[in-house]
C-alpha positions in Angstrom: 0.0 0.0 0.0 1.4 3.1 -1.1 1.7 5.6 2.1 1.6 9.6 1.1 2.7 12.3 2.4 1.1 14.7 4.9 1.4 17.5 3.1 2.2 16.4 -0.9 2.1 19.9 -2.5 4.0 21.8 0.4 6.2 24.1 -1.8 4.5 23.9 -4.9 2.3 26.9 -6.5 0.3 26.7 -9.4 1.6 30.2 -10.3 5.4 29.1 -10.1 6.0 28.1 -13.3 4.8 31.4 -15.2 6.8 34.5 -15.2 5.0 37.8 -14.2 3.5 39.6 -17.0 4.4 43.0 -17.0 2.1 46.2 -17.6 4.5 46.6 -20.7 3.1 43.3 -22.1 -0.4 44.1 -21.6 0.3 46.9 -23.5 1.6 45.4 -27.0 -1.3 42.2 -26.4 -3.6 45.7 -26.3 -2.3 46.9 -29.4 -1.6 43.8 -31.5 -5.6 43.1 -31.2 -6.3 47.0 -31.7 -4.2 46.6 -35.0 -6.3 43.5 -36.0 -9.7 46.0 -35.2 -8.4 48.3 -37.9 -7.2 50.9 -35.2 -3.3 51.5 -36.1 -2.1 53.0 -32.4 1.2 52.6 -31.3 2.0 50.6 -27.6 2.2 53.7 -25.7 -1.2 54.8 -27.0 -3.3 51.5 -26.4 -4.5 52.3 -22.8 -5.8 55.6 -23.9 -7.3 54.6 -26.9 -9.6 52.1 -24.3 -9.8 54.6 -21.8 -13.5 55.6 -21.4 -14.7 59.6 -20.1 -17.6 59.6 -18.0 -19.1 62.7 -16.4 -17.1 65.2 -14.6 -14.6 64.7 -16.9 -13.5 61.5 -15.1 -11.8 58.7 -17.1 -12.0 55.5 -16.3 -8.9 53.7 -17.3 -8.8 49.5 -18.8 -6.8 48.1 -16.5 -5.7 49.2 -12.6 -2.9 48.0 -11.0 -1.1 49.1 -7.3 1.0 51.8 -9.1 -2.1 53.4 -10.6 -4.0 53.8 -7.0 -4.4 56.8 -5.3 -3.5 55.5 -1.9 -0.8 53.1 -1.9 0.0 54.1 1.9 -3.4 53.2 2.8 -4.7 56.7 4.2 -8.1 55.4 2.7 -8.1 54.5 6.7 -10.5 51.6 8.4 -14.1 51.0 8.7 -15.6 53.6 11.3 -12.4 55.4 11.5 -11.6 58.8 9.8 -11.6 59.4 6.9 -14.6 56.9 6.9 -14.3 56.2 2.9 -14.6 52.4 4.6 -17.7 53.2 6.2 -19.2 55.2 9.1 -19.0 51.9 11.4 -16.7 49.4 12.3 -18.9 46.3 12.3 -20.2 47.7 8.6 -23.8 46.6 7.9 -22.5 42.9 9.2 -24.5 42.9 12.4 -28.6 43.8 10.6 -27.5 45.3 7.1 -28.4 48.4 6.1 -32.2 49.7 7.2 -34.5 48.7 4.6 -36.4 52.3 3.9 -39.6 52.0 1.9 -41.3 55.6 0.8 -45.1 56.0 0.7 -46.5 59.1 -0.7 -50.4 58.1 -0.7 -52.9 60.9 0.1 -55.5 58.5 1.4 -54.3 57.8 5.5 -56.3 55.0 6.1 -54.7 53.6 2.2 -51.7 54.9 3.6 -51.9 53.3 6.9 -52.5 49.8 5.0 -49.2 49.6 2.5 -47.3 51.0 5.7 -48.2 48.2 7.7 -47.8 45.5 5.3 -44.7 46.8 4.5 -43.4 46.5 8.1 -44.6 43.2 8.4 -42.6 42.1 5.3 -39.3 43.3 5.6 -38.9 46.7 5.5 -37.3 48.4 8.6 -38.3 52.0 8.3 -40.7 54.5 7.0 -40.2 57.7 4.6 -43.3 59.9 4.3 -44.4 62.5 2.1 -46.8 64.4 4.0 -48.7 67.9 3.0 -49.0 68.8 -0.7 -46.7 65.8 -1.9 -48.5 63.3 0.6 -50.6 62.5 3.4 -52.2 65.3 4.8 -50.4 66.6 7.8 -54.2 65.9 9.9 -54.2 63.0 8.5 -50.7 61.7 9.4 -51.5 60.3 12.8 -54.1 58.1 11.3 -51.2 56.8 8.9 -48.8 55.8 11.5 -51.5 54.1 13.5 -50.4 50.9 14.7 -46.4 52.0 14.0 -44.0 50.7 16.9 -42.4 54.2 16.8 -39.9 52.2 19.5 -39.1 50.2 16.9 -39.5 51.6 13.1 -37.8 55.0 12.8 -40.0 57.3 10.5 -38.0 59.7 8.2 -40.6 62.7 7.0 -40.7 64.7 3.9 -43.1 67.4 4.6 -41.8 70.4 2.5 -43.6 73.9 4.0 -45.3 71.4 6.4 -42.2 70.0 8.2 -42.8 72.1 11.7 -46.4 71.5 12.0 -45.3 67.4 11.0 -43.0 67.3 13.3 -45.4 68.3 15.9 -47.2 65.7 15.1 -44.9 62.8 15.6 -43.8 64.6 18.7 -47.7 63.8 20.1 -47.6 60.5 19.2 -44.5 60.0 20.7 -45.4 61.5 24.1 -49.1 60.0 23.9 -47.2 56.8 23.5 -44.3 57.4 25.9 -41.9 56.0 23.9 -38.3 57.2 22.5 -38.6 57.4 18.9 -36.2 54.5 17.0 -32.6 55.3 16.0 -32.7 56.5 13.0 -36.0 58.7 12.2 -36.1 62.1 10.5 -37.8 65.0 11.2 -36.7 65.8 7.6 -36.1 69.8 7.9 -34.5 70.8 4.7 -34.9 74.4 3.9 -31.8 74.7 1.2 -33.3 71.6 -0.4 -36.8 72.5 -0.8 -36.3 75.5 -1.8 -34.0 74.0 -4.8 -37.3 72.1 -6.0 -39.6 75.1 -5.4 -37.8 78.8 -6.1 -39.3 79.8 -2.7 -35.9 81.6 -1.8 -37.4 84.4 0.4 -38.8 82.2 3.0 -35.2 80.2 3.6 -33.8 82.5 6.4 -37.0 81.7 8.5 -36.7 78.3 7.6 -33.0 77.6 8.8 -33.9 79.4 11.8 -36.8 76.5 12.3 -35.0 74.0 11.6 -32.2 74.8 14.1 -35.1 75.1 16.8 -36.4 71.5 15.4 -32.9 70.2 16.2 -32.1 71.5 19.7 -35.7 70.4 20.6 -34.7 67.0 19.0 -30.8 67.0 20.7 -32.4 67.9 23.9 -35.6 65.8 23.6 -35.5 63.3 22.1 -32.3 61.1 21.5 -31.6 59.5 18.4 -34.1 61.3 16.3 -33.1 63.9 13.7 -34.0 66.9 12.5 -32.4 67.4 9.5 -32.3 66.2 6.1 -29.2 67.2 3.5 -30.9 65.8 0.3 -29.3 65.9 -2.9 -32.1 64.3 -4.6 -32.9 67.8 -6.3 -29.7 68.5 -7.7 -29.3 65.0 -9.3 -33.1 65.0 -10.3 -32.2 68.3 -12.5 -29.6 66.0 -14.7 -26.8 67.0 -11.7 -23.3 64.8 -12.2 -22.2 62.3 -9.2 -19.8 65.5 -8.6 -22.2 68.4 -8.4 -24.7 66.7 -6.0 -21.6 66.0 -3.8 -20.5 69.1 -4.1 -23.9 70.5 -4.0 -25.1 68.0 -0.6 -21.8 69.2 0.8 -22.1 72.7 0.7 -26.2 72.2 2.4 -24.2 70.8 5.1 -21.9 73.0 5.9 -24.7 76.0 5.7 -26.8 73.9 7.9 -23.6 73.2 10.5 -23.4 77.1 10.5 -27.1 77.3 11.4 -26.8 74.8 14.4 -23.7 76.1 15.8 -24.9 79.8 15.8 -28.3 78.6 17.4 -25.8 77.0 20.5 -25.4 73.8 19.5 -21.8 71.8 19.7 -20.1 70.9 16.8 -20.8 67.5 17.7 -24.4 67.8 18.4 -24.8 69.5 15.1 -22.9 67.0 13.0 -25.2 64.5 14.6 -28.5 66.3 13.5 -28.0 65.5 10.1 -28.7 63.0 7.3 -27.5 62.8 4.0 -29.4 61.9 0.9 -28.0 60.0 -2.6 -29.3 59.1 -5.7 -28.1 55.2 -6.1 -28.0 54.5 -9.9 -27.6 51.6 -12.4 -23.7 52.4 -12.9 -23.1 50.5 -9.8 -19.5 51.5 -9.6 -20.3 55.2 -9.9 -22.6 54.8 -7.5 -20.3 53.2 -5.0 -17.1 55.4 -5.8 -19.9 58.7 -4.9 -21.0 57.1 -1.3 -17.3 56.2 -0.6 -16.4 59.9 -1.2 -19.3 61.4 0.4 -18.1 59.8 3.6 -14.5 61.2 2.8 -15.2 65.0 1.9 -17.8 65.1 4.8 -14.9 63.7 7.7 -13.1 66.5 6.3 -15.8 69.2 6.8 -15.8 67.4 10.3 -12.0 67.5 10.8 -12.3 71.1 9.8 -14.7 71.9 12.4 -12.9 70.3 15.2 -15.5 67.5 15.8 -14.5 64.3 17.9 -13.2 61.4 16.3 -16.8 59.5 15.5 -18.6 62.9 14.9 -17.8 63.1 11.3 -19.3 59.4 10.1 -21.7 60.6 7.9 -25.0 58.7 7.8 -26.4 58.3 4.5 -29.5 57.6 2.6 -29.5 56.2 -1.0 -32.5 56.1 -2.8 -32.9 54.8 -6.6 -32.7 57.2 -9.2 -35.9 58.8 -10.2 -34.2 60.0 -13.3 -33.4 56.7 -14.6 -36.6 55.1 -14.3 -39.0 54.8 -17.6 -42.5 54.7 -18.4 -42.2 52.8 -21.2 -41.6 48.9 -20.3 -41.6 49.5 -16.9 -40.6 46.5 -16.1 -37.4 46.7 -16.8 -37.0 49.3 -13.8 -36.2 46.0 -11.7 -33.2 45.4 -13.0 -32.3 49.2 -12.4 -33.2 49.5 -8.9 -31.6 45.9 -8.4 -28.2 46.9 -9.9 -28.5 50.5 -7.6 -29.7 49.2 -4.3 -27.1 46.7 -4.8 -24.2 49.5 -5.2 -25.9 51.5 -2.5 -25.2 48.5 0.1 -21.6 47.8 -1.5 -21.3 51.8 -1.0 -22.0 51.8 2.5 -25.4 53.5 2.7 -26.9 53.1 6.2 -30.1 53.3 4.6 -31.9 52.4 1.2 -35.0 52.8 -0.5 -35.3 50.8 -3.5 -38.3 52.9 -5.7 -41.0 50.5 -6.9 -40.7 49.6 -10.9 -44.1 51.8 -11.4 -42.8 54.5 -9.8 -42.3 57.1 -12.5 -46.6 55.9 -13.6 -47.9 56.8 -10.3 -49.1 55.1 -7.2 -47.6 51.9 -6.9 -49.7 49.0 -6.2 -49.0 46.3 -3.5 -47.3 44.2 -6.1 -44.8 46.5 -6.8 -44.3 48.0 -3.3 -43.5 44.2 -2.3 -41.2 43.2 -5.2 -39.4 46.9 -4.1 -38.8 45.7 -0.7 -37.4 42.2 -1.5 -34.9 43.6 -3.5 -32.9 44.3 -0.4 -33.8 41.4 1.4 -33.1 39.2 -1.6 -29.6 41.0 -1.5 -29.4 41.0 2.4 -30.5 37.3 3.1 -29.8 35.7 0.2 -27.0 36.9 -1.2 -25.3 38.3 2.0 -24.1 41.5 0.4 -24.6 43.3 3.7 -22.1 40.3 5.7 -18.6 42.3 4.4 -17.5 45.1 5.2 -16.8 47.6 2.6 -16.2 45.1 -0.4 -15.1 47.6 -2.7 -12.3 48.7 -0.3 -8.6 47.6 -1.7 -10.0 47.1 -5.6 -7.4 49.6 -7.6 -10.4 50.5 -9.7 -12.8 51.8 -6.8 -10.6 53.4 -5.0 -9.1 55.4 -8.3 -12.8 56.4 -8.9 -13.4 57.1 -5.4 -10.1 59.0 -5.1 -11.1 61.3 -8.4 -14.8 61.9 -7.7 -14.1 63.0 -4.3 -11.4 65.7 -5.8 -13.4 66.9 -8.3 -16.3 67.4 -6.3 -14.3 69.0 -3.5 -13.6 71.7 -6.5 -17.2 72.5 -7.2 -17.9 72.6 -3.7 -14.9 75.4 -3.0 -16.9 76.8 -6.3 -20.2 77.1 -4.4 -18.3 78.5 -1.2 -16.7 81.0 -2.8 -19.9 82.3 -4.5 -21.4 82.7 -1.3 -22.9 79.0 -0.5 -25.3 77.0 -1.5 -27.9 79.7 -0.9 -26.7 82.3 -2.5 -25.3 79.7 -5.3 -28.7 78.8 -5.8 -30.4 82.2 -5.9 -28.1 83.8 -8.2 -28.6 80.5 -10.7 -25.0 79.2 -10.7 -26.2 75.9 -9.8 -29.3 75.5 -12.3 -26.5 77.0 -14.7 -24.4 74.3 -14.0 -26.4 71.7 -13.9 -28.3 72.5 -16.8 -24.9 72.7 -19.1 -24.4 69.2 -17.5 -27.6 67.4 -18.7 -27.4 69.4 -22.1 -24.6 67.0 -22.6 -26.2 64.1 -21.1 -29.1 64.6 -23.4 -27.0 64.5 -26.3 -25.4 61.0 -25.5 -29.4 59.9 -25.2 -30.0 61.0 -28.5 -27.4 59.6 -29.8 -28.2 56.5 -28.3 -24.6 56.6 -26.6 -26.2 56.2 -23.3 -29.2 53.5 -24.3 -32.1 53.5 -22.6 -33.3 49.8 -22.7 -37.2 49.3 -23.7 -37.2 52.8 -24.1 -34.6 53.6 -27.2 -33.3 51.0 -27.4 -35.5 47.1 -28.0 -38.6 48.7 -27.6 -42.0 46.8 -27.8 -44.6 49.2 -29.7 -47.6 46.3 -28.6 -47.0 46.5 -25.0 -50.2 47.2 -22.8 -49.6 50.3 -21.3 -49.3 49.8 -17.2 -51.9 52.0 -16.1 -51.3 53.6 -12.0 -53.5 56.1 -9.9 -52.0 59.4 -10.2 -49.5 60.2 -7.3 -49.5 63.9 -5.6 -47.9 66.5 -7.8 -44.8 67.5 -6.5 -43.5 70.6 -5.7 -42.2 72.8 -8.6 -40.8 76.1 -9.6 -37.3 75.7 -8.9 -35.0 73.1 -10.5 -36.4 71.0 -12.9 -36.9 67.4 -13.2 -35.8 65.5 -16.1 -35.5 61.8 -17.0 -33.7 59.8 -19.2 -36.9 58.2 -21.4 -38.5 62.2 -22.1 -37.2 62.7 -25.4 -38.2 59.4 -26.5 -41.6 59.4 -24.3 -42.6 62.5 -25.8 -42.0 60.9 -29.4 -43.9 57.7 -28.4 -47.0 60.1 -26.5 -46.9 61.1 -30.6 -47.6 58.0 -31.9 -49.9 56.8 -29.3 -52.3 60.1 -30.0 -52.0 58.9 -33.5 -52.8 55.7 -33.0 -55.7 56.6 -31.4 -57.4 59.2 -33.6 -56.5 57.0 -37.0 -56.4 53.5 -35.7 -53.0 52.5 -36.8 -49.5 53.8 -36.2 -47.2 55.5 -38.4 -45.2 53.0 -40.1 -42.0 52.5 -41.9 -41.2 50.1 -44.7 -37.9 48.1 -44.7 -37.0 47.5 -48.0 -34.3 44.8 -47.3 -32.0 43.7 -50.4 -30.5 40.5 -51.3 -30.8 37.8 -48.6 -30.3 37.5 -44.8 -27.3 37.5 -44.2 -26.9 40.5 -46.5 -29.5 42.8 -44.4 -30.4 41.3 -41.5 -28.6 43.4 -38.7 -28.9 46.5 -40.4 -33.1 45.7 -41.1 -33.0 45.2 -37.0 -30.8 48.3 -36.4 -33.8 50.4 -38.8 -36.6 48.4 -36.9 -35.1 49.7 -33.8 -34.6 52.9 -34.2 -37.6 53.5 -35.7 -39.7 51.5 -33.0 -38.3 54.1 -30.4 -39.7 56.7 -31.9 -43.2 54.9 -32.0 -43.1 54.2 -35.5 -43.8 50.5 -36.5 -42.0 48.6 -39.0 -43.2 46.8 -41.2 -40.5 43.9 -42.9 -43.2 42.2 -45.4 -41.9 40.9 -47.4 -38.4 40.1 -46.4 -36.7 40.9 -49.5 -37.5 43.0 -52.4 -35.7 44.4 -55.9 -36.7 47.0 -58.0 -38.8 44.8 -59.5 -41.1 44.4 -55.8 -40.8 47.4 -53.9 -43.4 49.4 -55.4 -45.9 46.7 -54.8 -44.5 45.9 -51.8 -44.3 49.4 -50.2 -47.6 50.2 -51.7 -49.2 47.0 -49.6 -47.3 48.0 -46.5 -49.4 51.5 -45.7 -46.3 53.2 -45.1 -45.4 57.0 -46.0 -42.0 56.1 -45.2 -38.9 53.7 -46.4 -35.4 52.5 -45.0 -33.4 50.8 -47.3 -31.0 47.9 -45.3 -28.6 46.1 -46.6 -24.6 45.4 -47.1 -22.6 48.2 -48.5 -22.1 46.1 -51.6 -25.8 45.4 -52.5 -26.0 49.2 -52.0 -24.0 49.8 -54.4 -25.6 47.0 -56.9 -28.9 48.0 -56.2 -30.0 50.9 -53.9 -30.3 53.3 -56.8 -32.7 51.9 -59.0 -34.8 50.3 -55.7 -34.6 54.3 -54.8 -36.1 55.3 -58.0 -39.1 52.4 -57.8 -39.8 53.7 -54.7 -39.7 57.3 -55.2 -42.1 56.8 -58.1 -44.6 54.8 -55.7 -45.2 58.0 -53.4 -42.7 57.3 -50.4 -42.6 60.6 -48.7 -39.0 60.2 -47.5 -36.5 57.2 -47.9 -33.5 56.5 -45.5 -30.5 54.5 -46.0 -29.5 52.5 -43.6 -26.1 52.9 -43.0 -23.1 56.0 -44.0 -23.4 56.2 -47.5 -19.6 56.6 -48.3 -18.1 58.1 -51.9 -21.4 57.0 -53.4 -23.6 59.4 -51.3 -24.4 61.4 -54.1 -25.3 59.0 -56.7 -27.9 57.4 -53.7 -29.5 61.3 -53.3 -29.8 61.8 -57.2 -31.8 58.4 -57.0 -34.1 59.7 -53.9 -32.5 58.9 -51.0 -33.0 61.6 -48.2 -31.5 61.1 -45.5 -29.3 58.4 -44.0 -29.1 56.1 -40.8 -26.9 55.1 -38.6 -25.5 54.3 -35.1 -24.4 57.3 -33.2 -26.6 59.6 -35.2 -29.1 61.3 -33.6 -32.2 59.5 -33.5 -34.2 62.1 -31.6 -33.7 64.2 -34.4 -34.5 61.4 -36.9 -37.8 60.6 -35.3 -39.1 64.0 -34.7 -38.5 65.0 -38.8 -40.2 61.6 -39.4 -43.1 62.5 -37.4 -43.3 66.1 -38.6 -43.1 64.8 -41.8 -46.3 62.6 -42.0 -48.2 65.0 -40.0 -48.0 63.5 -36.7 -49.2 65.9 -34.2 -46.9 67.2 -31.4 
């Protein structure tokens, strides 16, 4: 019998045998498969030529190593230690997770009281209530929260003008009930903030002053529960960057800090009055990078203002993003608010509200509410993202990102300072300006279809049922706008629908494929798409026609319109003379689908108007198409 050894690989790595590849390497692998892609760049070139600018002018590089991080020395510190980019705690989310915040916004108190009870009895650990003109009625709020543990579910409110006579009336209920509110709840005081959303700059000094009174009453009161809220929801619902809310939330807290302190409140006191709000998108390493640097840039307001060692752990609040939520297939808003809620608890939020998928329709219904809420739990209890502590913390890439954002938005915020604040920043317009410049440029990448909007510009489905939602409470308006990433596109679809509606039928587009499938095939689906998108239906029947067919053809289809798809050598066989047959049947206007090269003149001659391709901008495509067979705006 053969006898083996304790321990028979002692010595032996699987890595021993291969020699350390080198950044240099990487390089000329880079540009060797560059070269066979038709892009001619020299070694030294390849990692730009990959590199990829995002907002803020950040770039986000291929590859990361050691030498490329921002903090080789480790300054990025420990969990619950300053600088806090690893958190606010030591323990992490590890012990519970992060608090599972659902928002309800229903006018109705006795409909409100029954989704905010079945949502604490499924899983979600706290409340966030509109209340006044967004919400409940500030009467009716006590009728809301009946049968609420206040001991045990912390209540975050959102009451706009209404906020001091709300948070009189939590203050009842919690001395009718003699209990100490939950760690964690919100009087939600946010004067700067609200009057972002609104314009109403003339009442802000009054406000501050309120709010301060709110937070010594709360300090002195009532431990545990806060007064005020820093929410950059606003700024990022206006098309802000991951950098100007930063910069934007940052600046609202150091106004407020000046409030609290000037009212007689310690440094300490005041830093623990305070909440901060984040949008928590679908580019879950954006995302992540912005909560990590939050927590950064706010322990050095902290440091700044001579606060203890734990004062400066920011607490933070990440909710979905409004912005990139659709009306169109709503459905797909799941996988969104997945991919964010996900990032939010990688990020270290303390709290997060995952938006139901019907948000952006109107009320949700308990369906949605419940699939919103088992998103974290799925994510908590499932897949354990809550058991690490900061999981991003030591990957070269994050903590680049982290390292970049939190400089760039340090630079706005020093912007905002030096123009007086965030108040006077925001009454003189710099901020709107800003922001506005900001989405312009965002817009244009939606367009394009440079950013896609999936079910929405890009793979839409024209037969869908539309999902149909009581109307929520109008928000407040006046101020900043709101804008979302499906409007250009919704507004092109609301086109079609009303057109759909008055005539029976949609607007259609013919697709005069040439030669056979393999030939046209991704090109007829590129046309379908982007046509689709803008409402318009396409109509492929039948698959393949000559110049022989596509007057027939075209004629049958009860289209104005035609896209020619094919390869760029059938175009050149046989997109003239198919041009001319149409042309002579009565299409209105006939795209090409594709750049049309040396022989774009020869294709116009023959009635080709326009052509179609990827990176154009199909906005502009679609509104010319619809203008042009008298679609009504």
């Amino acid at each position: 019998m053969t006898v083996l050894p304790d321990r028979p690989y002692e010595g032996f790595t699987l890595a021993g045998d291969f020699p350390d590849a080198t950044h240099e390497e990487w390089r000329r692998l880079v540009a060797g498969v560059l070269r066979k892609a038709g892009k001619d760049v020299p070694e030294t070139a390849a990692e730009d030529t990959l590199a990829t600018l995002v907002e803020d002018g950040l770039t986000v590089r291929p590859l990361h190593t050691a030498e490329t991080a921002p903090d080789p020395a480790g300054a990025a510190g420990f969990p619950g230690f300053a600088p806090f980019v690893r958190g606010g705690s030591p323990a992490g989310g590890t012990v519970a997770g992060w608090d599972v915040r659902a928002r309800h916004d229903r006018p109705d108190p006795a409909a409100a009281n029954d989704a905010v009870l079945a949502d604490l009895e499924h899983g979600t650990t706290s409340l966030w209530l509109a209340v006044g003109a967004s919400g409940v009625p500030v009467g009716g709020l006590a009728a809301a929260l009946d049968g609420v543990l206040l001991d045990l579910a912390p209540v975050v409110l959102d009451a706009g003008d209404d906020t001091e006579a709300a948070a009189a009336v939590l203050f009842d209920l919690l001395r009718t009930g003699d209990v100490r509110p939950a760690p964690g709840g919100n009087l939600g005081a946010d004067p700067l903030g609200h009057a972002a959303r609104t314009g109403g700059y003339d009442t802000v000094p009054e406000r501050l002053r309120a709010a301060a009174g709110l937070a010594r009453r709360c300090h002195e009161q009532w431990p545990g529960l806060r007064a005020l809220t820093v929410d950059a929801l606003p700024y990022h619902e206006a098309g802000a960057s991951a950098a100007q809310e930063l910069g934007c939330s940052l600046a609202t807290g150091v106004a407020l800090l000046r409030e609290l302190t000037a009212a007689g409140l310690p440094v300490d006191a005041a830093l623990g009055q305070l909440e901060f709000r984040y949008a928590a998108g679908a580019d879950q390493f954006l995302t992540i990078a912005k909560l990590r640097a939050a927590r950064r840039m706010w322990g050095r307001v902290a440091e700044a203002c001579g606060a203890g060692a734990g004062a400066g752990a920011q607490r933070q609040h990440a909710v979905t993003s409004p912005v990139m939520m659709v009306r169109r297939d709503p459905w797909v808003n799941m996988l969104r608010t997945t991919v964010a809620a996900l990032a939010a608890g990688v990020g270290g939020a303390d709290a997060v509200t995952v938006l139901p998928f019907d948000h952006a329709l109107g009320l949700p219904d308990a369906s949605a509410r419940r699939i919103a809420r088992n998103t974290s739990t799925i994510l908590l209890e499932e897949s354990g993202v809550g058991r690490v502590i900061d999981p991003a913390g030591g990957s070269w890439y994050v903590e680049r990102l982290t390292d970049d954002l939190a400089h760039t938005a340090w630079a706005w915020f020093q912007e905002v300072e030096g123009a007086g604040g965030q108040f006077a920043a925001l009454r003189s317009g710099l901020v709107g300006e800003r922001i506005a410049a900001v989405w312009e440029g965002r817009r244009g990448k939606l367009a394009t279809r440079r950013e896609p909007v999936t079910g929405v510009s890009e793979f839409p489905l024209l037969a869908e049922k539309p999902l149909v939602r009581d109307p929520a409470p109008v928000p407040p308006s006046g101020g900043l706008p709101r804008v979302r990433r499906d409007e250009a596109f919704e507004a092109l679809r609301s086109r079609s629908d009303a057109f759909l509606a008055e005539t029976g039928s949609r607007p259609r587009v013919f697709v005069a494929a040439l030669g056979p499938a393999a030939a046209h095939t991704a090109r007829a689906s590129f046309a379908a798409n982007l046509f689709a998108a803008g409402g318009i239906e396409p109509v492929h029947d039948p698959v393949t026609v000559d110049a022989a067919s596509a007057a027939a053809a075209f004629t049958a289809s009860g289209a104005e319109l035609v896209c020619l798809c094919s390869s760029d050598r059938l175009y050149a066989e046989r997109a003239t003379e198919v041009a001319e047959a149409l042309k002579a049947a009565g299409a209105r206007r006939i795209y090409l689908a594709g750049r049309p090269g040396e022989l774009r003149e020869s294709y116009e001659r023959a009635g080709v108007d326009e052509f179609v391709f990827a990176g154009g901008d199909a906005v502009a495509v679609l509104t010319r198409a619809l203008d042009l067979i008298g679609v009504a705006p």
